[in-house]
KEKENU-346404 format. One record per residue: residue in one letter; x negated, y, z of N, C-alpha, C, O in turn. Coordinates in steps of 0.1 Angstrom, whole numbers, plus 2048, in hexadecimal, padded with zeros to 3 digits. Example, Ala and Ser with C-alpha at 12.3 -4.5 7.8 and 13.67 -1.06 7.14 Angstrom:
REM residues 2
A77C7C784E7857D384E77C7DF84E7727DF855;S7807EA8477777F584777F80084F77A80B850;
REM end
This chain:
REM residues 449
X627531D0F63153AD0A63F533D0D641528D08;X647538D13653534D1365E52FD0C665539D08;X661527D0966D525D0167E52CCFF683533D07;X684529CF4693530CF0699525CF069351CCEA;X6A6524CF86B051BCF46B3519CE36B450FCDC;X6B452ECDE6B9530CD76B0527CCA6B6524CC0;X6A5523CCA69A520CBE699511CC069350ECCB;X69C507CB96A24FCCB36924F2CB768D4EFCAD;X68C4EDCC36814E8CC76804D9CD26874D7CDC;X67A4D3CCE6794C8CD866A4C2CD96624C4CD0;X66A4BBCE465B4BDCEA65E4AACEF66A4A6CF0;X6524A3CF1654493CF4648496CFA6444A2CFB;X64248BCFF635489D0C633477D0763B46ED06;X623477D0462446AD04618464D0D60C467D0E;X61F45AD15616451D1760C445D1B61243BD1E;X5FD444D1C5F943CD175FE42ED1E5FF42ED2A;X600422D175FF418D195F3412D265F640AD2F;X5EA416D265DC414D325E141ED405E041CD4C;X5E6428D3A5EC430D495F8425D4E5FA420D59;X5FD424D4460A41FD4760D40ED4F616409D54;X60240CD4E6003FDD555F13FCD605EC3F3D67;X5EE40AD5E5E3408D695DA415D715D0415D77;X5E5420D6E5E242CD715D8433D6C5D7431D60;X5D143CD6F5CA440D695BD43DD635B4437D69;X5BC441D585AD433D505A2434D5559D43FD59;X59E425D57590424D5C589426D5158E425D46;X57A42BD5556C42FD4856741ED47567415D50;X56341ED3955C41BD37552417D2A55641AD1E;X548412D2B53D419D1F53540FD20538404D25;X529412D1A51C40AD1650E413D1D50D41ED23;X50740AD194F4410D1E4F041AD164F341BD0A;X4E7422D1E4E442ED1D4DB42ED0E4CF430D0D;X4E142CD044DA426CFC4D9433CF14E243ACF5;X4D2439CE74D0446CE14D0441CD74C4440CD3;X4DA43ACCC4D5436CBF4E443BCB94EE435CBA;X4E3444CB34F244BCA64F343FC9D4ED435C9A;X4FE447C9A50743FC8A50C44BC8450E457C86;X50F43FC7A51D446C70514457C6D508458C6D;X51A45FC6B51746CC6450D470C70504478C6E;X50F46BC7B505474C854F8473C824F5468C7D;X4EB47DC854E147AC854DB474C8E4E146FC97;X4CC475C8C4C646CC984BD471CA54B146FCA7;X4C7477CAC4C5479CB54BE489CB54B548ECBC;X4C6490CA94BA49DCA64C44A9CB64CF4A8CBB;X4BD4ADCB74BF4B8CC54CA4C1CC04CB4C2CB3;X4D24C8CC74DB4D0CC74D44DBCC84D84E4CC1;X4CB4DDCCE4C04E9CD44B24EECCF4AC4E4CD2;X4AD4F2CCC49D4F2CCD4964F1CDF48A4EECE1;X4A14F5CEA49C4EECF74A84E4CF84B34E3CF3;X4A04DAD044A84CFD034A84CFD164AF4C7D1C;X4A14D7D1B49E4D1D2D4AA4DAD334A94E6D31;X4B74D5D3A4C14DED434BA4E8D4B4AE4E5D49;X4B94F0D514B54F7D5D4C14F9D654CD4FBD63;X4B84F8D724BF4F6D7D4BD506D834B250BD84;X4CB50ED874C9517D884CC516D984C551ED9E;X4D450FDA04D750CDAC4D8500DB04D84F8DA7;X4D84FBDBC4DE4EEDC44EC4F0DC64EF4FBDCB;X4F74E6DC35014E4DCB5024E7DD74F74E8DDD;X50D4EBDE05144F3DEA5094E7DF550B4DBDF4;X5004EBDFD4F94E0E085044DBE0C5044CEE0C;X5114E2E1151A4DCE1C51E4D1E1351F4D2E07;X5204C2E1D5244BBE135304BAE0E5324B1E16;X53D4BAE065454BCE0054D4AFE045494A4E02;X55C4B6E0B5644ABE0D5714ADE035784B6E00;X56F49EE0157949ADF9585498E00585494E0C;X59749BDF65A1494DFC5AA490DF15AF499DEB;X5AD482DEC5B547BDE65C347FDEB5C647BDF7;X5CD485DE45C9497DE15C749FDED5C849DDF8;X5C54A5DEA5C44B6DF35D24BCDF05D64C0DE5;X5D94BBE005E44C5E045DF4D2E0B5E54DDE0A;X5D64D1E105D34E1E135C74E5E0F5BD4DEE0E;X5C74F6E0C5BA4FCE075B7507E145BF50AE1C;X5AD50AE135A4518E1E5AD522E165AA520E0A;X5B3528E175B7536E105AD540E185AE54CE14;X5A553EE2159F54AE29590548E1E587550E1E;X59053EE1657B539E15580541E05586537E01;X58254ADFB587548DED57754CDE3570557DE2;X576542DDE56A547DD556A54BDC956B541DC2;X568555DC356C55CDB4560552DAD554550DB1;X56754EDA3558549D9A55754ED90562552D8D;X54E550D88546557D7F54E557D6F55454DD6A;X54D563D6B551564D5F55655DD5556055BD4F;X548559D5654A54CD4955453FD4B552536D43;X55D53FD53565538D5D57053ED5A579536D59;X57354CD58581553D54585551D4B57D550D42;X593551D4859B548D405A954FD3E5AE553D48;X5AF550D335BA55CD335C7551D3A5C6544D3A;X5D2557D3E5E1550D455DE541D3C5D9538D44;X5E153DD315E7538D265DC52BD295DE51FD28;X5D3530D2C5C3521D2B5C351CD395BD512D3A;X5CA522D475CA518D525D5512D565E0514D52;X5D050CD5F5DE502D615DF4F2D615D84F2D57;X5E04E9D635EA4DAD615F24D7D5A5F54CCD55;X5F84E5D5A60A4E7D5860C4E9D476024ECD41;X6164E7D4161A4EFD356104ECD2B60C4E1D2E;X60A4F2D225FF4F2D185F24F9D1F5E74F4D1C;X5F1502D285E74FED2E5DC4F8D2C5DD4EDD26;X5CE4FBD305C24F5D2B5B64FED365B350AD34;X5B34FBD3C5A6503D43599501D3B5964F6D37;X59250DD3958750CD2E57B505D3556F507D31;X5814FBD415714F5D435764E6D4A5824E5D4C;X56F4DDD4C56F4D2D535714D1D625694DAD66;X5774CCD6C5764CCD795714C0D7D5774B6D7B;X5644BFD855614B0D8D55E4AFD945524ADD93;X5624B0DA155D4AFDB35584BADB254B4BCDB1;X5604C2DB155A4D1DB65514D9DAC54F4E5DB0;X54C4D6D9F5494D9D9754D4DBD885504D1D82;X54D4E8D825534EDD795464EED6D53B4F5D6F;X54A4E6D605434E0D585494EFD4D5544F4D4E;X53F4F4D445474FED3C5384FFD3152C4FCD33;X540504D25536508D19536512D12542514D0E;X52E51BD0F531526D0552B522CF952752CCF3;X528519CF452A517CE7518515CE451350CCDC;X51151FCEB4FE51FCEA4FB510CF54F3506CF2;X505512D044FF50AD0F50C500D16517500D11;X5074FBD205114F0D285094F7D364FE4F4D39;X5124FFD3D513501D4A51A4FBD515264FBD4E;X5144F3D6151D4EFD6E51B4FCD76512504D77;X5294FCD7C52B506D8652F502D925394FCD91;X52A505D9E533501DAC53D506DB053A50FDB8;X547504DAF54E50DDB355050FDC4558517DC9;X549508DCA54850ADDC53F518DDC53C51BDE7;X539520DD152D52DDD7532533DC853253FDC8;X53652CDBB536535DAC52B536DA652A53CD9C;X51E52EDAD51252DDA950E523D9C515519D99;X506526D9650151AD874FB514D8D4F1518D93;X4FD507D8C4F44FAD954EA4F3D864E14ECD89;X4EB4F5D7B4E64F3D6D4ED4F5D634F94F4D63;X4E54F9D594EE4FCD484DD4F5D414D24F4D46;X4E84EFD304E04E8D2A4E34EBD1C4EF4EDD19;X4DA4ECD124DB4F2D094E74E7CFF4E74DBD00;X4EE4EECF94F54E9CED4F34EBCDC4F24E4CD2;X4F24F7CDE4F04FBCCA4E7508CCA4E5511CD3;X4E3506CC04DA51ACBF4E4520CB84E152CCB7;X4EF51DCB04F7522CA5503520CA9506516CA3;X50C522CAE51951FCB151F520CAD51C529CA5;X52E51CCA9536521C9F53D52ACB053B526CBB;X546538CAE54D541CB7554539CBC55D539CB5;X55752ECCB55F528CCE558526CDB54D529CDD;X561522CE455D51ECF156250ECF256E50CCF4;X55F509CF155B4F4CF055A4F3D045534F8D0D;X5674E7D025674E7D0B5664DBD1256F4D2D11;X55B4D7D1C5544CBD1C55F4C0D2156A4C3D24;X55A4B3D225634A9D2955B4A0D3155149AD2B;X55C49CD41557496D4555B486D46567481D47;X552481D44554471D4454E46AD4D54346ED51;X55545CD51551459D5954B448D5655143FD5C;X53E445D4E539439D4F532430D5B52F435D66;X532423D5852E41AD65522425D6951942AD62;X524425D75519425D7D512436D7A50943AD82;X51643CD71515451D6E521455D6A52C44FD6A;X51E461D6852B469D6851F476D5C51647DD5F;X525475D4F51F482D4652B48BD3F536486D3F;X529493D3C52D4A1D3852A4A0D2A51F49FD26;X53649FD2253249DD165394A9D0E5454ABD10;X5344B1D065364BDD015324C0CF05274BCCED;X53A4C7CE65384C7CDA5374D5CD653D4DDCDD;X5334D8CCE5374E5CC05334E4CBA5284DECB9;X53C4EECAD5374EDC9F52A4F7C9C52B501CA3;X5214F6C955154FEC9351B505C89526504C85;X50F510C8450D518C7B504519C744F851BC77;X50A515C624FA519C594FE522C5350A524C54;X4F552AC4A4F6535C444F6543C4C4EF546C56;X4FE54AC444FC557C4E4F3560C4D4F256AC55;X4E755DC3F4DD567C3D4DE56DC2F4E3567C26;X4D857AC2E4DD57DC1F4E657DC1A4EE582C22;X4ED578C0B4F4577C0A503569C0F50F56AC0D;X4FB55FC174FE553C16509556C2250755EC2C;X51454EC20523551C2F51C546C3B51653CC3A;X51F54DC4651C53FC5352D534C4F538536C4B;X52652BC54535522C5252E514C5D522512C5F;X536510C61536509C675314F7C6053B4F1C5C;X5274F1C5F5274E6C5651F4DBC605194D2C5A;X51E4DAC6D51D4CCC785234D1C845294DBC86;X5204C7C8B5214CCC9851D4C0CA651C4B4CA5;X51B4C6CAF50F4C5CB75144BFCC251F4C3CC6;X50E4B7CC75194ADCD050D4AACD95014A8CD4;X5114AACEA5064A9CF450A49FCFE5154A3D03;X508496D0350A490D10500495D1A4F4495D16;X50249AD2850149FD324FC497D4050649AD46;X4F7492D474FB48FD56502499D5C4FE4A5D5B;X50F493D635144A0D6950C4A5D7650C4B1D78;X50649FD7D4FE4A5D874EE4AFD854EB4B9D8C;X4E54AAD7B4D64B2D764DD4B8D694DB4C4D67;X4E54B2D604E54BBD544D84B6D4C4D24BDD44;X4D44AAD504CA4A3D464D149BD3D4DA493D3F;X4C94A0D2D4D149AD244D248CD254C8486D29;X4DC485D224DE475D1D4DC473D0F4D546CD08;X4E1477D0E4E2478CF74E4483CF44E748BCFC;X4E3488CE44E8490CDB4EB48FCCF4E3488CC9;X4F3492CC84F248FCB84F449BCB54F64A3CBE;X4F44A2CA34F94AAC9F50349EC90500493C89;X5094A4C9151549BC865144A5C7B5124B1C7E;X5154A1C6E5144A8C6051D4B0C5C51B4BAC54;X52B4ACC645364B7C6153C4BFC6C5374BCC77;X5454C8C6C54A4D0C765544C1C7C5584B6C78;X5524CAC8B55F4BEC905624C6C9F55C4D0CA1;X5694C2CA65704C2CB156E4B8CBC5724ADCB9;X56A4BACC85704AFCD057F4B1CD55844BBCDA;X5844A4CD45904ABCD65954A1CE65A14A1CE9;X58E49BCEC590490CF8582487CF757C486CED;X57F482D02578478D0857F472D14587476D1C;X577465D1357645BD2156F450D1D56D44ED11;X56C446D2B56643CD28565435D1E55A430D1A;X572433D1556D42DD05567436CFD55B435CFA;X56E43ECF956C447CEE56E457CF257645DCF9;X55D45DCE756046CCE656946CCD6567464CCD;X572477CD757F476CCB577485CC757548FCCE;X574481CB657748DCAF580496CA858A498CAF;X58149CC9F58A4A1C955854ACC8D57C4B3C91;X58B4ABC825874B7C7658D4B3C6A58A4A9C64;X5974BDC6759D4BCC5A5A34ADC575A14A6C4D;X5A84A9C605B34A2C5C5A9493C625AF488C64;X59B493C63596489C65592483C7058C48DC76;X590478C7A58E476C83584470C88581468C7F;X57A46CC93571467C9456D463CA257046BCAB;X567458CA555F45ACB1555452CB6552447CB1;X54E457CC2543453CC954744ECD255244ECD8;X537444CD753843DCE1531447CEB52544BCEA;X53D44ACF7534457CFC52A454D0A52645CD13;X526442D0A51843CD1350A443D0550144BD06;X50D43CCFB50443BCEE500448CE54F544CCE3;X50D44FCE050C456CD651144FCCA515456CC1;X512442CC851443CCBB51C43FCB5524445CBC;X51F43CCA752B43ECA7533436CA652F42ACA6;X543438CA654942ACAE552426C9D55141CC97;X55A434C9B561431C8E56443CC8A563445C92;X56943EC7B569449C7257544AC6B572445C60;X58344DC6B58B451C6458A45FC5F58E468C65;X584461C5158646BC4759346EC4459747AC45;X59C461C405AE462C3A5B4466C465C0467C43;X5B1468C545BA463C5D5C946CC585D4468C58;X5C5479C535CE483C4E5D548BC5E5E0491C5C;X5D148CC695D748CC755D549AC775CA49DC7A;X5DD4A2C775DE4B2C7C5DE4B2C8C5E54AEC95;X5D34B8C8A5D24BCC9D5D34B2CA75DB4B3CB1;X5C84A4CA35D049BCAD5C649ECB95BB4A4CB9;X5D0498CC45C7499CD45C3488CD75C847DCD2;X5BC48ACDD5B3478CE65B747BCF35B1484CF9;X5C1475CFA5C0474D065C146AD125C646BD1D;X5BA460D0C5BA453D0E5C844AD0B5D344BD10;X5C3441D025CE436CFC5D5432CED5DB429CE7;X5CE442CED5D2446CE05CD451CDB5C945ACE3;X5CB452CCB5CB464CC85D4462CBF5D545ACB6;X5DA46BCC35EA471CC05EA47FCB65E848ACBA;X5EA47BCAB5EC48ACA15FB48BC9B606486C9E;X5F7492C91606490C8A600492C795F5495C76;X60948FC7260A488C62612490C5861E48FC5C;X613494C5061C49DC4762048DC4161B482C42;X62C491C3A632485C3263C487C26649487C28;X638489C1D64648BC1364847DC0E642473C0C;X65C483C0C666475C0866F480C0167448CC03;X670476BF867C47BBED688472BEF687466BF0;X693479BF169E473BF86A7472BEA6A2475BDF;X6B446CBEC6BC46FBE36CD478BE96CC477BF5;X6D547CBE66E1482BED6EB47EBE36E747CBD8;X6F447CBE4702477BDD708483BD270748EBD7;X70D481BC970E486BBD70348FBBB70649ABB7;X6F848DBBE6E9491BB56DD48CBAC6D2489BB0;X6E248DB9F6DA483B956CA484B9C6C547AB9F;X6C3493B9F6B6491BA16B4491BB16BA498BB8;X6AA488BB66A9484BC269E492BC9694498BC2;X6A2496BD669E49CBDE69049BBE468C490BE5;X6854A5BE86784A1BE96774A8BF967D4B3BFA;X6734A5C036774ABC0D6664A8C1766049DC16;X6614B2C1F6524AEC266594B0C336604BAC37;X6564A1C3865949AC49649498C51641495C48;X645499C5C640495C68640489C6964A484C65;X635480C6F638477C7A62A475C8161E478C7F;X62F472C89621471C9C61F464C9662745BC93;X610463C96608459C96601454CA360245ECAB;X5FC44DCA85F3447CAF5E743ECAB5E9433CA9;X5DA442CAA5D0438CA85CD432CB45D1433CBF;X5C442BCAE5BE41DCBB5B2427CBF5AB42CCB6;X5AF429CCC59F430CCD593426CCE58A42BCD3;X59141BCCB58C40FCC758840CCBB57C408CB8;X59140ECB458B40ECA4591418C9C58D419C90;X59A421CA25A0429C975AE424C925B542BC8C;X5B2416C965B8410C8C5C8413C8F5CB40FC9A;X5D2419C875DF41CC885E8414C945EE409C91;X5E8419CA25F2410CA9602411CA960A408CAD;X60841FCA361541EC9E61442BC9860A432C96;X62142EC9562843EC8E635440C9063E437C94;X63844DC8D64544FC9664A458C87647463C88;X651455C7E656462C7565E469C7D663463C86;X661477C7C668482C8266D48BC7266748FC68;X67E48BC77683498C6D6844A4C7468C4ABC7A;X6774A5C7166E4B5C766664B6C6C6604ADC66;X6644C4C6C6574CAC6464F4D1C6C64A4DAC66;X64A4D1C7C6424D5C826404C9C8F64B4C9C96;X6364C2C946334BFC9D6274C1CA561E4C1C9D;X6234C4CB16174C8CB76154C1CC761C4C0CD1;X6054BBCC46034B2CCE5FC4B7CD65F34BDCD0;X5FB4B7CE45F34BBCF05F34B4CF95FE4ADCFC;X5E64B3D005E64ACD095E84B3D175E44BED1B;X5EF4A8D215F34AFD2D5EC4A8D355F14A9D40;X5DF49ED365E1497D425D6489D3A5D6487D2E;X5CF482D3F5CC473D3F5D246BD395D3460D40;X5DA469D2B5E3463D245F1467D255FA45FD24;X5F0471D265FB47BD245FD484D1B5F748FD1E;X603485D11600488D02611490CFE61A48ACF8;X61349FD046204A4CFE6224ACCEF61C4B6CEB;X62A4A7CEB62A4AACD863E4B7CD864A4B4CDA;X6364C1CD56444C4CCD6474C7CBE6404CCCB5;X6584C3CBF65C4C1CB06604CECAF65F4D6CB9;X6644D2CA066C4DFC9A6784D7C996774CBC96;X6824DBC9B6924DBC8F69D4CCC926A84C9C8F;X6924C3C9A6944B5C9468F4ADCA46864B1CAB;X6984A0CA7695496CB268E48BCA9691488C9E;X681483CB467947FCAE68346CCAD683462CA5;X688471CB7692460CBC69E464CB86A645BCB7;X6A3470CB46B0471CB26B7472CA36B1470C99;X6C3476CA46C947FC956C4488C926BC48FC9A;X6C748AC876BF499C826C54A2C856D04A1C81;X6BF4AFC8C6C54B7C936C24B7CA06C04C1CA7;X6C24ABCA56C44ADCB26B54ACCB76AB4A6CB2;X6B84B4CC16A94BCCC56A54AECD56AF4A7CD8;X6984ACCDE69B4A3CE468F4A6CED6894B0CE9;X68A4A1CF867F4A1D0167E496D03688490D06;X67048CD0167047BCFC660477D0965547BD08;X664470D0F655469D1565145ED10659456D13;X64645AD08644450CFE638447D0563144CD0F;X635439D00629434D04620435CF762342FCED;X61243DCF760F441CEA608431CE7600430CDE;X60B429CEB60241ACE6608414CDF60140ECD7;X619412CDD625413CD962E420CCF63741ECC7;X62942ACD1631437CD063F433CD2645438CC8;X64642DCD865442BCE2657435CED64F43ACF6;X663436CEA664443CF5664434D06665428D07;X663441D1066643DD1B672444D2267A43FD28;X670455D1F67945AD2B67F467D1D67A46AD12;X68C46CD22692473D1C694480D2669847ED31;X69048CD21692496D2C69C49ED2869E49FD1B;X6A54A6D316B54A8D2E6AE4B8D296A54C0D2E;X6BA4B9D1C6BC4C9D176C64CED216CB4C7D2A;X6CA4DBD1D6D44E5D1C6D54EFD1A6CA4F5D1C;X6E14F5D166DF505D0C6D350DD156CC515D0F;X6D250DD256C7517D276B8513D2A6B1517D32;X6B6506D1E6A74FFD226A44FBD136A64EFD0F;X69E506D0B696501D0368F4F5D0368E4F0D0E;X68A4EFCFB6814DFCFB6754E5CFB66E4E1D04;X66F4EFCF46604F6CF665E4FCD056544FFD0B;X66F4FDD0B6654FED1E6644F3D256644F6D31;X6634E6D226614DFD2C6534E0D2F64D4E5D26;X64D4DBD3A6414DBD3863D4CFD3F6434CED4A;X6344C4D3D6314B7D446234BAD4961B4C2D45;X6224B1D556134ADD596104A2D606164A0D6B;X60849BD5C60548CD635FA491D6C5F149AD6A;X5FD488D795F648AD885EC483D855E2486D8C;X5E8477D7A5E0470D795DE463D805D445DD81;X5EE460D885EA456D8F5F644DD8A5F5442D86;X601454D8A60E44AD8A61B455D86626450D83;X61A461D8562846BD85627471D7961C471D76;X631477D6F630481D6863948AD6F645486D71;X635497D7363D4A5D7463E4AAD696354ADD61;X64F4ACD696564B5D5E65D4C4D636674C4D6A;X6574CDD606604DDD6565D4E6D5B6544E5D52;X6674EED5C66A4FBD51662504D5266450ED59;X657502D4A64A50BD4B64951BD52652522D4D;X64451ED57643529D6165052ED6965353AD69;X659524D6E660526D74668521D80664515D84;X670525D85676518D91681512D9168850CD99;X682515D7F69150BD806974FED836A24FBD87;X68C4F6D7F68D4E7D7F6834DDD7D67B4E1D75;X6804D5D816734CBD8567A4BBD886824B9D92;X6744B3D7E6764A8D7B66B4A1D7F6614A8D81;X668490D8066048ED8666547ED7F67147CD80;X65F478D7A65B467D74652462D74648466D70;X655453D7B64B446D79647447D6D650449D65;X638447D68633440D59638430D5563B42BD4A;X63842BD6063341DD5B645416D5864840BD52;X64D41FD5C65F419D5B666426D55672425D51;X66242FD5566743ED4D673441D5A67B44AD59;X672438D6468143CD6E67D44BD77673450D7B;X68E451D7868745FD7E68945FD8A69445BD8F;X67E463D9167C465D9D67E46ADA667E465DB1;X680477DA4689484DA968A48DDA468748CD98;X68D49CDA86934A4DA06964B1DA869D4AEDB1;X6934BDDA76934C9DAA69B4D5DA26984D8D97;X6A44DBDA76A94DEDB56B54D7DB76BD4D4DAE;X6B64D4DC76C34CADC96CB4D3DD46C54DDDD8;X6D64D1DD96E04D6DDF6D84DDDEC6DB4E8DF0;X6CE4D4DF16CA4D8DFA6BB4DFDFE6B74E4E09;X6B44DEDF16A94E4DEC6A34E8DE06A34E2DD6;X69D4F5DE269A4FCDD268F4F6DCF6884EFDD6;X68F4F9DC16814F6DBB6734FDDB8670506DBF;X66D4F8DAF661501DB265B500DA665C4F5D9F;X65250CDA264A50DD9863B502D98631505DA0;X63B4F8D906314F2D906234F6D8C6224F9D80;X6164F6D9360C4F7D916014EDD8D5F64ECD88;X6064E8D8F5FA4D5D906004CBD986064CBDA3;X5FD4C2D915FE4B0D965F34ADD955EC4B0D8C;X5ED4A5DA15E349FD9F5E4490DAC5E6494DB8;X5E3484DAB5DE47BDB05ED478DBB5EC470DC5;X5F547DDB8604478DC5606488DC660E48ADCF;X603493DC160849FDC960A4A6DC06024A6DB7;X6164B0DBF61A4BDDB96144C6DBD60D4C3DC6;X6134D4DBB60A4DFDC06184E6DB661E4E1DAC;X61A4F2DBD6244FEDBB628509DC0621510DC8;X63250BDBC63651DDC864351BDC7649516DBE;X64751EDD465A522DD565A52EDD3652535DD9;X663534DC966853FDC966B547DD7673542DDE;X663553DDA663556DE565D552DF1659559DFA;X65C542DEF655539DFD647539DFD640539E07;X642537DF2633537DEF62F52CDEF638525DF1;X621525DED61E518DE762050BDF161E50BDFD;X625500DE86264F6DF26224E9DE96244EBDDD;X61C4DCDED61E4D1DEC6264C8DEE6294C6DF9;X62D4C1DE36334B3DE462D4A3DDF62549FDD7;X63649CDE8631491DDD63548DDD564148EDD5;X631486DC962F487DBC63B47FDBB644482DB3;X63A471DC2643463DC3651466DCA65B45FDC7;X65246FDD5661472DDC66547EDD667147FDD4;X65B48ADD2664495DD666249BDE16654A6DDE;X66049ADEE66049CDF86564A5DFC64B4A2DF9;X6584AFE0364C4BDE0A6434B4E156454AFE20;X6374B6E0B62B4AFE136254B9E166224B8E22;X6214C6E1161A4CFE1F6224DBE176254DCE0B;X6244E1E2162C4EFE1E6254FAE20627505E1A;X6174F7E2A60E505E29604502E225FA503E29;X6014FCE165F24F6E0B5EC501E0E5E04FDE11;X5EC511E105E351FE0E5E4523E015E652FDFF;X5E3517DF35E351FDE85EE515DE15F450DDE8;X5EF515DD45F450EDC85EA50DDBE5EA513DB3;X5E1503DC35D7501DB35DC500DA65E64FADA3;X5D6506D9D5DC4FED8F5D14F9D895D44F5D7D;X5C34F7D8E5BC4EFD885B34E8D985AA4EDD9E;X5B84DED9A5B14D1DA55AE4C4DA45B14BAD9D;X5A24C5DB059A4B8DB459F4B7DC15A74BDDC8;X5954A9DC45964A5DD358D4B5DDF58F4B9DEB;X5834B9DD557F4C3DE05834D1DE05814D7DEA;X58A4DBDD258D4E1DD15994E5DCA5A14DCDC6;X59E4F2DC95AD4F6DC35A8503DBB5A150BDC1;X5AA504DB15A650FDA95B751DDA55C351ADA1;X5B3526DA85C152DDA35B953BDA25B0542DA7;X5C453DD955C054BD905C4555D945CF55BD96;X5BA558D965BC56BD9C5C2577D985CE577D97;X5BC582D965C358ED8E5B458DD875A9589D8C;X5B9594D785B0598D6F5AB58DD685A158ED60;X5B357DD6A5AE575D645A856AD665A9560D5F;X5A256DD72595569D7F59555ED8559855FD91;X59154FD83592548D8B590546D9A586540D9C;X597549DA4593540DAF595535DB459F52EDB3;X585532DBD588524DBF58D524DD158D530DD5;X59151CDD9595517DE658F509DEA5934FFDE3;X589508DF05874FDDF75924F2DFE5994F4E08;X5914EBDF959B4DDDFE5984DBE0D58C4DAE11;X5A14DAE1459E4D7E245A94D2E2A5AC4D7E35;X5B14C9E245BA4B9E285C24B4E205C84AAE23;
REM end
């Protein structure tokens, strides 16, 4: 959704310290080991079946990769399957954005809440699905692939359902957590956990939960559990490596000058835990009464305020790049009367760049180092327009010129690296470019240089 100058908003990006010194995070974990903790059970099934079925093989041809892909086949386009469609608002890189499924070498990881289906997207075929819950709570859970020494699993959650018979309400009271191989869809582990929860991020350290203010997580080699904050008090926090980043209600009673009785007033501030132990690595108070965190990216974490700058005076509204290991800003992104703070939109390439542009549009596109917050370049200049961003991924922009149609740059100059790409992905790998069609529709394109 676009933003108003006219409506009083600012938006920050934080992040992580491990991006920030070493690009994007490496996995890593423990042995395949099936022994729960903490509230999880022991090892009870998500399913009454537990065996994946393989409904196809992967594409025979063998699948070339490109660290990134500048050009796609626009002649090869493959519609993939329903359960893959996704309304405007869930695809993308860009803005708040979220695609309802996993992407990894060519395969699209997705869940309806009963199973965990892979899809190819080189044919749109099911190469395996694996059971998840018999009871689901109405949601589509959306998996996360990880990448441990030596495997790579699909680790996926939802909340169950008891009740629901006679007089009794269904309500939601565990929830069902599966590790995957991403290639068979043979289970690694399972737990069911005693309360509702969320996954809300994984990677090599930790799967991150949440529920009602509480946080939690697993070891997603093991299943164990790792640590449990009940108090954390964190509204809607995200895990996106380095940090989980929520936010905190806070009342303070102030005092004001010629007022015998002192003032009671409820403030904000961004937290950060350790994904390690849970344990508090900073806070940020904000004079705001609304903040909201989303993840854009591999430790890229964008939060907006209501009313209020999180670094600034009160009043003043601000766009902040922070290191969430620290919560210190890094980069400051420029207002003005015709740029709301709720339109910027960020996205980390996952290698080294954050892309900043004015969500669904071609006004303007900013471009910063993580690791020095220095800006790198900047769209549109005297002698070239800008362009609506689609995706960053690994050194490259993906977009459209107004009128010109999609092109690639690089991430580090700025500079037009391929001007005929065929498409503008908004969700990519090294082998493919995914872009939405009419009616909703994913298609995929084949990567070919």
């Amino acid at each position: 959704m676009k933003g108003s100058s006219l409506r009083s908003r600012r938006s920050l990006t934080a992040l992580a310290t491990a991006v920030l010194i070493g690009g994007a995070l490496t996995a890593c974990g423990g042995d395949n080991g099936s022994e729960g903790g903490g509230r999880a059970g022991s090892q009870a099934s998500p399913s009454a079946s537990t065996s994946p079925s393989a409904s196809a093989s992967p594409s025979a041809a063998p699948r070339k990769s490109y660290d990134p892909p500048v050009r796609f086949d626009a002649e090869k386009e493959t519609r993939l399957p329903d359960a893959l469609k996704v309304s405007p608002e869930d695809v993308g890189q860009t803005r708040f954005s979220r695609a309802s499924f996993a992407l990894h070498k060519g395969i699209a990881y997705a869940s309806d809440g009963n199973k965990v289906s892979a899809y190819d997207t080189a044919n749109g075929e099911v190469v395996w699905t694996a059971p998840l819950s018999d009871r689901p709570v109405p949601e589509v859970p959306v998996p996360v692939v990880v990448q441990l020494p030596g495997r790579t699993v699909v680790i996926a959650a939802v909340g169950t359902v008891t009740g629901g018979t006679g007089t009794s309400k269904a309500s939601a009271s565990s929830t069902a957590v599966v590790a995957l191989d991403a290639r068979s869809g043979s289970k690694q582990w399972s737990e069911v956990i005693d309360t509702p929860g969320k996954l809300i991020g994984a990677d090599g350290g930790a799967a991150v939960f949440s529920e009602g203010g509480a946080v939690w997580a697993l070891d997603p080699a093991t299943g164990k559990r790792l640590w449990d904050k009940q108090d954390a008090g964190l509204i809607d926090p995200v895990y996106s490596g380095g940090a989980v980043v929520g936010v905190v209600k806070n009342s303070e009673e102030f005092t004001v000058e010629h007022h015998d009785q002192p003032f009671k007033a409820e403030f904000t501030k961004l937290v950060g835990l350790s994904p390690e132990d849970g344990g508090k690595l900073w806070e940020q108070y904000a004079r705001s009464n609304t903040l909201k965190a989303r993840s854009v990216g591999t430790g890229v974490v964008q939060v907006e305020a209501t009313y209020s700058s999180l670094f600034g005076d009160f009043g003043d509204d601000s766009v902040d790049v922070i290191d969430v290991r620290t919560g210190k800003p890094r980069v400051h992104l420029p207002l003005d009367a015709s740029t709301g703070t709720d339109d910027w939109a960020c996205s980390f390439d996952e290698r080294s760049v954050v892309v900043c542009g004015i969500a669904y549009t071609y006004k303007r596109v900013l471009a910063y180092d993580v690791a020095s917050g220095k800006q790198l370049w900047s769209l549109p200049t005297a002698d070239r327009t800008s362009l609506e961003v689609t995706a960053a991924w690994h050194g490259a922009v993906y977009g459209e010129v107004e009128g010109g149609g999609p092109v690639v740059l690089d991430a580090r100059t700025g500079a037009d690296r391929e001007v005929k790409p065929g498409v503008a992905p908004a969700v990519v790998d090294g082998t493919v470019g995914l872009v939405k069609g009419n009616m909703g529709s994913l298609e995929a394109y084949p990567a070919v240089g």
